[in-house]
C-alpha positions, 0 to 999 in steps of 0.5 A: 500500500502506497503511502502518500504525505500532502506537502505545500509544494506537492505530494511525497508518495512512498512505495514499493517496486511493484506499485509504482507506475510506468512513468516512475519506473522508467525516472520521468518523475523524481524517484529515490530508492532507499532499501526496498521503498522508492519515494516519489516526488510529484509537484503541485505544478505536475498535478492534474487541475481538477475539473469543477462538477457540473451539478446536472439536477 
């Protein structure tokens, strides 16, 4: 189970080899490993913008 810490400059993910995405896999994103954990970075400017819900009723 991937554990995630909120950051004011992004998310701090931690996570073992086999939960981590393609993209960290291959270094796209910053990715340190430290024993068996890898952490991966993720910047607010990297994050998706939420789209606002259109309230249909």
């Amino acid at each position: 189970m991937a554990v995630r810490i909120r950051l004011p400059g992004g998310t701090l993910k931690m996570k073992t080899y086999r939960e981590l995405r393609a993209r960290e896999r291959d270094r796209r994103v910053p990715v340190m490993k430290m024993g068996s954990l890898y952490f991966v970075w993720r910047s607010k400017s990297q994050e998706p913008q939420q789209k606002p819900r259109d309230n249909l009723r």
